[in-house]
KOLGU-621378 format. One record per residue: x, y, z of N, C-alpha, C, O, CB in turn; residue in one letter. Coordinates in Angstrom, 3 decimals, always signed. Glycine has a CB too. Layout:
<pts>
pt n.X = X | n.Y = Y | n.Z = Z | ca.X = X | ca.Y = Y | ca.Z = Z | c.X = X | c.Y = Y | c.Z = Z | o.X = X | o.Y = Y | o.Z = Z | cb.X = X | cb.Y = Y | cb.Z = Z | type = a
...
</pts>
This chain:
<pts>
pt n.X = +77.607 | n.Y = +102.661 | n.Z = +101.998 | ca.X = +78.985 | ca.Y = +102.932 | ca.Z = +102.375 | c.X = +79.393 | c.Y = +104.281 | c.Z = +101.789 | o.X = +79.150 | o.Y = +104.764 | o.Z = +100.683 | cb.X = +79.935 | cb.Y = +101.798 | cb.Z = +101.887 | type = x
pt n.X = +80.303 | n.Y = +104.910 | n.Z = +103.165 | ca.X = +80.702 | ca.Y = +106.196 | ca.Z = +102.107 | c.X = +81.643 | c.Y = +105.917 | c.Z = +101.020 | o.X = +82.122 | o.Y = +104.825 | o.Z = +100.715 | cb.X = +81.407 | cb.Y = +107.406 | cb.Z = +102.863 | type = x
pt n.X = +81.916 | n.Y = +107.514 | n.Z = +100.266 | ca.X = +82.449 | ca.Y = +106.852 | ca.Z = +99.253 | c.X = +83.555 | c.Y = +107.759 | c.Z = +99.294 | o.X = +83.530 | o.Y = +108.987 | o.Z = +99.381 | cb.X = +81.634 | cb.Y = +106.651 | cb.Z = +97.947 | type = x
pt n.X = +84.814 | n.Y = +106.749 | n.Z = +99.199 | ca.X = +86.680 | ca.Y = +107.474 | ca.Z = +99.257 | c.X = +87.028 | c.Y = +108.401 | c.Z = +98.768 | o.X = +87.287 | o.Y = +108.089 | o.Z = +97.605 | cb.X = +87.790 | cb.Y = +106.841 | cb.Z = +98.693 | type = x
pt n.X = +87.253 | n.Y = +109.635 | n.Z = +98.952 | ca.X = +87.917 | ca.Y = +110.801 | ca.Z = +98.816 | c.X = +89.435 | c.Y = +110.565 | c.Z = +98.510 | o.X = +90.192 | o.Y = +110.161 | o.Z = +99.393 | cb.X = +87.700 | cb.Y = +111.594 | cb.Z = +100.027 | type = x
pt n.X = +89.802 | n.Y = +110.792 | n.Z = +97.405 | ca.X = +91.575 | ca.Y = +110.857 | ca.Z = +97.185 | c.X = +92.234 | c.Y = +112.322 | c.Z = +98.015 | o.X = +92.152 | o.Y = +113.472 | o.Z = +97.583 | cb.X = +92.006 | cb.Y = +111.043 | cb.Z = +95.122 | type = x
pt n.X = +92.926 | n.Y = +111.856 | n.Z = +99.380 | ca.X = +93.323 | ca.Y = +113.199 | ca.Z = +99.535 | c.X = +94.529 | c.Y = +113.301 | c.Z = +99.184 | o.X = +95.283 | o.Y = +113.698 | o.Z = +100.073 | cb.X = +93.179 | cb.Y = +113.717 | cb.Z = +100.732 | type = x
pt n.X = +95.235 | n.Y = +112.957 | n.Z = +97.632 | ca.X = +95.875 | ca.Y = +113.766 | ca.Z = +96.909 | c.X = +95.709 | c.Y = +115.204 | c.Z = +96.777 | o.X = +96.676 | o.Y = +115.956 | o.Z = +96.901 | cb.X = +95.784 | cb.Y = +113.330 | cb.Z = +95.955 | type = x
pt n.X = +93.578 | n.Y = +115.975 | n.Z = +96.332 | ca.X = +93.255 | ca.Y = +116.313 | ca.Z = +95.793 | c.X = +93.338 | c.Y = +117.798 | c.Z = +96.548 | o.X = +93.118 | o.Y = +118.851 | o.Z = +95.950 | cb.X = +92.411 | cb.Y = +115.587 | cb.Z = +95.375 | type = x
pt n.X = +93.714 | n.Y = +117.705 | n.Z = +98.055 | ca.X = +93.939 | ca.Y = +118.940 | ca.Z = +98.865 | c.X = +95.249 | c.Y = +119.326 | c.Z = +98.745 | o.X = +95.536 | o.Y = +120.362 | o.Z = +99.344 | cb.X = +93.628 | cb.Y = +118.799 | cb.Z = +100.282 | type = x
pt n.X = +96.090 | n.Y = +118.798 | n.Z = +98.158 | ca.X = +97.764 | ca.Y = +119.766 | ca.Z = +97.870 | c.X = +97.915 | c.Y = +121.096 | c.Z = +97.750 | o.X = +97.646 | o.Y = +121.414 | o.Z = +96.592 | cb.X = +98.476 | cb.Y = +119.507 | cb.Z = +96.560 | type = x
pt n.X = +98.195 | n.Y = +121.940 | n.Z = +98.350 | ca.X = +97.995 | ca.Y = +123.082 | ca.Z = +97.805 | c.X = +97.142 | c.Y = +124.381 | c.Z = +98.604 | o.X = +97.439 | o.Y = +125.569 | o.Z = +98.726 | cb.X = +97.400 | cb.Y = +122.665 | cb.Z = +96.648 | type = x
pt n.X = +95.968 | n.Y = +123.597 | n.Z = +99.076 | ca.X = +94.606 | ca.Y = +124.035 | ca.Z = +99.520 | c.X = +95.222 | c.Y = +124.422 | c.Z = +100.799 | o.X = +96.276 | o.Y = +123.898 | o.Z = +101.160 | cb.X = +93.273 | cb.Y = +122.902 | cb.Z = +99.545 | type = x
pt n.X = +94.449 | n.Y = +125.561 | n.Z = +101.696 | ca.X = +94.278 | ca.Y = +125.682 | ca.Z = +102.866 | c.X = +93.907 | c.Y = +124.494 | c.Z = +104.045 | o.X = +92.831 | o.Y = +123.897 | o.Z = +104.009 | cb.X = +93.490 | cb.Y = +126.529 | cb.Z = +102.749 | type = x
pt n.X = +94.796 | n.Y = +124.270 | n.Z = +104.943 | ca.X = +94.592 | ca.Y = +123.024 | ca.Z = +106.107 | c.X = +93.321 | c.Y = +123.324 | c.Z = +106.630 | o.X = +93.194 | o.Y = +124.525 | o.Z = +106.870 | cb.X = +95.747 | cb.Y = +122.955 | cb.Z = +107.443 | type = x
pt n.X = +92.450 | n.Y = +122.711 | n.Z = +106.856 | ca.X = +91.169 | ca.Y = +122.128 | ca.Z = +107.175 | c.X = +91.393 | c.Y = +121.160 | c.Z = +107.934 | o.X = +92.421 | o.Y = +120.581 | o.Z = +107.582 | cb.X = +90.398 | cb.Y = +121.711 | cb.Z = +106.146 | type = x
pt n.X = +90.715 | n.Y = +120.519 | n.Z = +109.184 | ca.X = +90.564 | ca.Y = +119.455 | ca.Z = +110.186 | c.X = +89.642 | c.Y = +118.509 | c.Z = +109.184 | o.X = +88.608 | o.Y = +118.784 | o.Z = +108.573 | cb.X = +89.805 | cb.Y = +119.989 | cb.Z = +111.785 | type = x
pt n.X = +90.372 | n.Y = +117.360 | n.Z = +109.248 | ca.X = +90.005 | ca.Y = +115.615 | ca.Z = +108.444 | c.X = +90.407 | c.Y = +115.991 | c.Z = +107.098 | o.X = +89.964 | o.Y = +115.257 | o.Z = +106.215 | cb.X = +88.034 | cb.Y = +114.897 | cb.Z = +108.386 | type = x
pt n.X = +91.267 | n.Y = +117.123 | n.Z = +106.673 | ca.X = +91.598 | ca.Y = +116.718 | ca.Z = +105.340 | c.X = +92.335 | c.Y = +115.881 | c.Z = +104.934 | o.X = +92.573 | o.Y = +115.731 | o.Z = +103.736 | cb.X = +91.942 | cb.Y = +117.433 | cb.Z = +104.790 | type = x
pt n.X = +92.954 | n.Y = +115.009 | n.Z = +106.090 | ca.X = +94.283 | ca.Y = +114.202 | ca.Z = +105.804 | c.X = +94.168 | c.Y = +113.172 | c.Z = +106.926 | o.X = +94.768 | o.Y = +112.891 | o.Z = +107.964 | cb.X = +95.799 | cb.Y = +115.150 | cb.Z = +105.887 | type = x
pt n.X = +92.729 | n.Y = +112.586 | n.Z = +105.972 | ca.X = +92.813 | ca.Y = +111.306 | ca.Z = +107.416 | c.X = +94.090 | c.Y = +110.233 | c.Z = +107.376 | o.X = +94.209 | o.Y = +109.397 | o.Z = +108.272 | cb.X = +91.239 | cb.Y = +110.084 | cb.Z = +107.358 | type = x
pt n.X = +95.094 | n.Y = +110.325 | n.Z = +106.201 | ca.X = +95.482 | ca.Y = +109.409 | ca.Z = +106.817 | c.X = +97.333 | c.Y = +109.595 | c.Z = +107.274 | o.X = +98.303 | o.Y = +108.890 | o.Z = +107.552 | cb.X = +95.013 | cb.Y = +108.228 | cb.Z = +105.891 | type = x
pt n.X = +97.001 | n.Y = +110.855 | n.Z = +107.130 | ca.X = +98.243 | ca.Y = +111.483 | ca.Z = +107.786 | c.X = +98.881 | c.Y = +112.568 | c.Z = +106.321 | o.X = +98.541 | o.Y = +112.705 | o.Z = +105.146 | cb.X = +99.555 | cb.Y = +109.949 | cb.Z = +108.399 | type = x
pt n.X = +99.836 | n.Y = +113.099 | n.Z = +107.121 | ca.X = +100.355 | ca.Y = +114.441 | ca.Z = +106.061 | c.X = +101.155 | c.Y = +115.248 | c.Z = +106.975 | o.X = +101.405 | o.Y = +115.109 | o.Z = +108.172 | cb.X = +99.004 | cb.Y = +115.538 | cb.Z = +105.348 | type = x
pt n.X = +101.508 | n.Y = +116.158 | n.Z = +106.083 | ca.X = +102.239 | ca.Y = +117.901 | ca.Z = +106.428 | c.X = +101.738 | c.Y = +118.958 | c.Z = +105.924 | o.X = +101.428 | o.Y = +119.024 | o.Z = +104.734 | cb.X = +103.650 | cb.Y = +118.206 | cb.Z = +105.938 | type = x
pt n.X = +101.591 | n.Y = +119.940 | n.Z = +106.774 | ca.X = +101.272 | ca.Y = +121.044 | ca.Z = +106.511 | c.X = +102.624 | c.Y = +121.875 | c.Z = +106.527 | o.X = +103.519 | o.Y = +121.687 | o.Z = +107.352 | cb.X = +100.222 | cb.Y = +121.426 | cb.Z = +107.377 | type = x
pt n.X = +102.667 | n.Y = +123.073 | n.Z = +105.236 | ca.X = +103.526 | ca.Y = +124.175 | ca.Z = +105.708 | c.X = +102.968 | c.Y = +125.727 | c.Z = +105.394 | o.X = +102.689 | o.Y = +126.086 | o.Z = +104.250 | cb.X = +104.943 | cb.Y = +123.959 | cb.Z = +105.011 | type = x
pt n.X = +102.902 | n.Y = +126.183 | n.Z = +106.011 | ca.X = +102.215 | ca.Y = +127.927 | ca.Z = +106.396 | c.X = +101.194 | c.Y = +127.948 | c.Z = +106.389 | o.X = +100.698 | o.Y = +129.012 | o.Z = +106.017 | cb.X = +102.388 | cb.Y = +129.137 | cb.Z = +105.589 | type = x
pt n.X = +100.133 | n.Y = +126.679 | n.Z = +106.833 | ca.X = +98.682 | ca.Y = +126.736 | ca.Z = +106.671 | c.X = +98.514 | c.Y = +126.196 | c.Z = +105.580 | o.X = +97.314 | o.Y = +125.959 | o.Z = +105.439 | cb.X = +98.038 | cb.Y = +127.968 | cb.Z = +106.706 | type = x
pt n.X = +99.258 | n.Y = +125.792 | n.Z = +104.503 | ca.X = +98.620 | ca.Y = +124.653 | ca.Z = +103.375 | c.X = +99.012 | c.Y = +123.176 | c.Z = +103.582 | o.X = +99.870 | o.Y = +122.770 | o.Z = +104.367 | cb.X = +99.154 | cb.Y = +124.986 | cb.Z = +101.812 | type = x
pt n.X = +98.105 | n.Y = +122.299 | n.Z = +102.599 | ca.X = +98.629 | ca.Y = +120.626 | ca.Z = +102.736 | c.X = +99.923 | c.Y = +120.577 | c.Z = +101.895 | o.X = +99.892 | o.Y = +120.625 | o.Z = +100.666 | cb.X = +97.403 | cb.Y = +119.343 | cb.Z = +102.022 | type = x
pt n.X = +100.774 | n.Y = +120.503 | n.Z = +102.432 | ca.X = +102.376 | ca.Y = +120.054 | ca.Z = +101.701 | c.X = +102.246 | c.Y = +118.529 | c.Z = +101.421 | o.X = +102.779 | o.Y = +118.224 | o.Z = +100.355 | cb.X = +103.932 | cb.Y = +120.306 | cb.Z = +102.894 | type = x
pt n.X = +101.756 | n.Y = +117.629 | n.Z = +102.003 | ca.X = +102.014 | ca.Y = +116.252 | ca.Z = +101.825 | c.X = +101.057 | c.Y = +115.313 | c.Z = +101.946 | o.X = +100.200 | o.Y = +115.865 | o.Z = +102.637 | cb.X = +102.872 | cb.Y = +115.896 | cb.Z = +102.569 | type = x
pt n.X = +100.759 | n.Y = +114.439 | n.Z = +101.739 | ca.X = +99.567 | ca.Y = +113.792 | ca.Z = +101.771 | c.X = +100.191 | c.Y = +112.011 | c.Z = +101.952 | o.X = +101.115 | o.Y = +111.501 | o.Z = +101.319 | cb.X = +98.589 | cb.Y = +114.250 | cb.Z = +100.219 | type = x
pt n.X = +99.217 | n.Y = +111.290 | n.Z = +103.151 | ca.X = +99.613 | ca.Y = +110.022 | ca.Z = +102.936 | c.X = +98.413 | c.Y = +109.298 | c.Z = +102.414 | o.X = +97.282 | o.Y = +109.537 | o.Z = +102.836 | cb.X = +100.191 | cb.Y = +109.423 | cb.Z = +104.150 | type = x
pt n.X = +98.742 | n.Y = +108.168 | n.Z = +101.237 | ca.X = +97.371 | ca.Y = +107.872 | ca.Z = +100.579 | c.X = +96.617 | c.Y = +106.741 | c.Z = +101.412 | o.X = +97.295 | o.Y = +106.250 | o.Z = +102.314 | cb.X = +97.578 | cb.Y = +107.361 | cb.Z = +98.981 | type = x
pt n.X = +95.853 | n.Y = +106.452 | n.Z = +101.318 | ca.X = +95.047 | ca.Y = +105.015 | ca.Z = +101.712 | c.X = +96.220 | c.Y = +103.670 | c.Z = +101.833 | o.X = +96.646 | o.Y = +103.062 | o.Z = +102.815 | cb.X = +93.748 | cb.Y = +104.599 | cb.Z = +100.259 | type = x
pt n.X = +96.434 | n.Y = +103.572 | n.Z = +100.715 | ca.X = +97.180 | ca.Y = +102.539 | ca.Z = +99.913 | c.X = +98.738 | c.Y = +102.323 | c.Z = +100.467 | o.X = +99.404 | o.Y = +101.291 | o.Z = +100.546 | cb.X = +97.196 | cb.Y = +103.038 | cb.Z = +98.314 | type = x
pt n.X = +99.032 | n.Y = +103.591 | n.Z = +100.792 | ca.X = +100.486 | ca.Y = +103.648 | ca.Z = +101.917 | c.X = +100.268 | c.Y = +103.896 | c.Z = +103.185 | o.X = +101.276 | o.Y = +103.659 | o.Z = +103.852 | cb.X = +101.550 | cb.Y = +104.765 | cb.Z = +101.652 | type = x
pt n.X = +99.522 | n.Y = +104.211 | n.Z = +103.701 | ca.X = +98.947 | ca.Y = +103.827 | ca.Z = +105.140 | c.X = +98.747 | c.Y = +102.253 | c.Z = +104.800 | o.X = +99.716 | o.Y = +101.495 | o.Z = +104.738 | cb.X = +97.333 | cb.Y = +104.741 | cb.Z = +105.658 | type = x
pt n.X = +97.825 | n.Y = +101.954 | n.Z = +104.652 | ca.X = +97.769 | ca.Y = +100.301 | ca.Z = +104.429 | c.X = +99.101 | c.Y = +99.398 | c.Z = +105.090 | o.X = +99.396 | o.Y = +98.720 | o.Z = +106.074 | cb.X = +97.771 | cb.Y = +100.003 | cb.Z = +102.632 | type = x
pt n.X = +99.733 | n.Y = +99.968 | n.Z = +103.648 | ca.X = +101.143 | ca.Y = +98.998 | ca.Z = +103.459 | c.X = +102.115 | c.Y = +99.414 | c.Z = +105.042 | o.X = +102.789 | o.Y = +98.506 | o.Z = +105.528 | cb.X = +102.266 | cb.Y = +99.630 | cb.Z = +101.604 | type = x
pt n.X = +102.105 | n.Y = +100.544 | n.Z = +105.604 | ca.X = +102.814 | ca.Y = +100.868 | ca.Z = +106.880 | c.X = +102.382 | c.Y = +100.097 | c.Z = +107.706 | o.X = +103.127 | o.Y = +99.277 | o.Z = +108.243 | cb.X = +102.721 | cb.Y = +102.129 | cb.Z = +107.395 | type = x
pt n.X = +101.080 | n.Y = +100.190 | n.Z = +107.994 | ca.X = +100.328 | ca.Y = +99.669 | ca.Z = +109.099 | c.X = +100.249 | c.Y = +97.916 | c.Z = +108.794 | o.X = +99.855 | o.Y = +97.180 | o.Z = +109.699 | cb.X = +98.722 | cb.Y = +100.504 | cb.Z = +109.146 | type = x
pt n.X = +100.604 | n.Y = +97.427 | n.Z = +107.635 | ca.X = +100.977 | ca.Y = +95.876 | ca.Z = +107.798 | c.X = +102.318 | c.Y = +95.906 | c.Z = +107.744 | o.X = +102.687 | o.Y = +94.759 | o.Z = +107.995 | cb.X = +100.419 | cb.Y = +94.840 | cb.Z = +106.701 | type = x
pt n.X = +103.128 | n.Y = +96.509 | n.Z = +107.577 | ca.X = +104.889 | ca.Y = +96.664 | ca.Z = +108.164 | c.X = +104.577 | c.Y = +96.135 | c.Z = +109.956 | o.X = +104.692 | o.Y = +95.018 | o.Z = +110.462 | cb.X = +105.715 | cb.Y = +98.983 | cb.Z = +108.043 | type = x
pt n.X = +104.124 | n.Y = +97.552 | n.Z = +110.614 | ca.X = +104.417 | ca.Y = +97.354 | ca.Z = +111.825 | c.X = +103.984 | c.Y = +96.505 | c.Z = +112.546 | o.X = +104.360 | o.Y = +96.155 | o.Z = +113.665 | cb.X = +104.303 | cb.Y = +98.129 | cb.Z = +112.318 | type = x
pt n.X = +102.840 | n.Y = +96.001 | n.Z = +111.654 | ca.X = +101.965 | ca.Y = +94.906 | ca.Z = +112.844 | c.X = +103.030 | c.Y = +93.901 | c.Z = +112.505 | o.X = +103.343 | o.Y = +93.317 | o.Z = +113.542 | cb.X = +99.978 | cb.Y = +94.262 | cb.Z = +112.512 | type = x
pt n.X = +103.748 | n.Y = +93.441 | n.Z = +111.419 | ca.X = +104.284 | ca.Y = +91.751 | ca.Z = +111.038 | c.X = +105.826 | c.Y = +91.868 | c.Z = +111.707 | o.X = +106.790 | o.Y = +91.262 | o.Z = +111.239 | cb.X = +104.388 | cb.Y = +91.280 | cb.Z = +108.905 | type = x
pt n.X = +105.908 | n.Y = +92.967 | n.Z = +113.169 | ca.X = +107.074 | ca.Y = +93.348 | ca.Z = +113.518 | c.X = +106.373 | c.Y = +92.327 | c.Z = +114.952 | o.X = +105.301 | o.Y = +92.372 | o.Z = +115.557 | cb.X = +107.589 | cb.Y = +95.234 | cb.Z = +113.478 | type = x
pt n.X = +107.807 | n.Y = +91.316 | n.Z = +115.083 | ca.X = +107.738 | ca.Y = +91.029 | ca.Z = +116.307 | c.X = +108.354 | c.Y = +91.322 | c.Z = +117.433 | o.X = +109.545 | o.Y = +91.631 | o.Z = +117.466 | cb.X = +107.763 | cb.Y = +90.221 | cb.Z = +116.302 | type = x
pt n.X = +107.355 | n.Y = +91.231 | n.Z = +118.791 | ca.X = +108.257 | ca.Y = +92.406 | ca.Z = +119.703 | c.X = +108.577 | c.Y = +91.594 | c.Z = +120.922 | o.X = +109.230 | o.Y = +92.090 | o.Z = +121.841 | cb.X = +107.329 | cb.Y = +93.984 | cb.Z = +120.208 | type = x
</pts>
Protein backbone atom coordinates (compact mmCIF):
# COMPACT_ATOMS: atom_id res chain seq x y z
CA UNK A 1 0.00 0.00 0.00
CA UNK A 2 1.10 3.46 -0.72
CA UNK A 3 2.04 5.42 1.90
CA UNK A 4 -0.05 8.99 2.95
CA UNK A 5 1.46 12.14 2.19
CA UNK A 6 0.26 15.04 4.68
CA UNK A 7 -0.66 17.71 2.21
CA UNK A 8 -0.36 20.20 4.94
CA UNK A 9 3.30 20.00 3.88
CA UNK A 10 2.78 22.01 0.34
CA UNK A 11 1.59 25.49 2.00
CA UNK A 12 3.47 27.85 0.61
CA UNK A 13 5.07 25.81 -2.32
CA UNK A 14 4.41 26.40 -5.96
CA UNK A 15 0.85 24.63 -7.34
CA UNK A 16 1.72 21.40 -8.90
CA UNK A 17 -1.18 18.95 -10.37
CA UNK A 18 -2.19 16.14 -7.35
CA UNK A 19 -0.75 18.29 -4.77
CA UNK A 20 -4.07 18.61 -3.15
CA UNK A 21 -5.83 15.48 -3.63
CA UNK A 22 -8.19 16.27 -1.42
CA UNK A 23 -9.10 19.63 -2.30
CA UNK A 24 -7.61 23.29 -1.55
CA UNK A 25 -6.84 26.95 -2.84
CA UNK A 26 -4.45 28.29 -4.65
CA UNK A 27 -3.45 32.10 -4.70
CA UNK A 28 -0.82 33.54 -7.40
CA UNK A 29 0.37 30.09 -8.21
CA UNK A 30 0.98 28.93 -4.53
CA UNK A 31 -1.08 26.33 -2.16
CA UNK A 32 -3.03 28.84 0.15
CA UNK A 33 -5.16 26.05 1.67
CA UNK A 34 -5.18 22.60 2.06
CA UNK A 35 -8.10 20.06 2.83
CA UNK A 36 -6.78 17.15 5.06
CA UNK A 37 -7.75 13.44 4.69
CA UNK A 38 -9.48 13.54 7.99
CA UNK A 39 -11.85 16.60 6.87
CA UNK A 40 -12.62 15.31 3.62
CA UNK A 41 -13.65 12.16 5.45
CA UNK A 42 -15.86 13.90 7.92
CA UNK A 43 -17.60 16.12 4.75
CA UNK A 44 -18.09 13.30 2.67
CA UNK A 45 -20.02 11.39 5.69
CA UNK A 46 -22.03 14.81 6.27
CA UNK A 47 -23.36 14.63 2.76
CA UNK A 48 -23.96 11.10 2.25
CA UNK A 49 -26.20 10.89 5.93
CA UNK A 50 -28.23 13.84 4.02
CA UNK A 51 -31.54 12.60 2.98
CA UNK A 52 -32.89 13.63 -0.31
Amino acid sequence: MSEEIDPTVNIGKPYKRGMLPYGGATQRGKVAFVVTKEEFDDKMKRLKSIQW
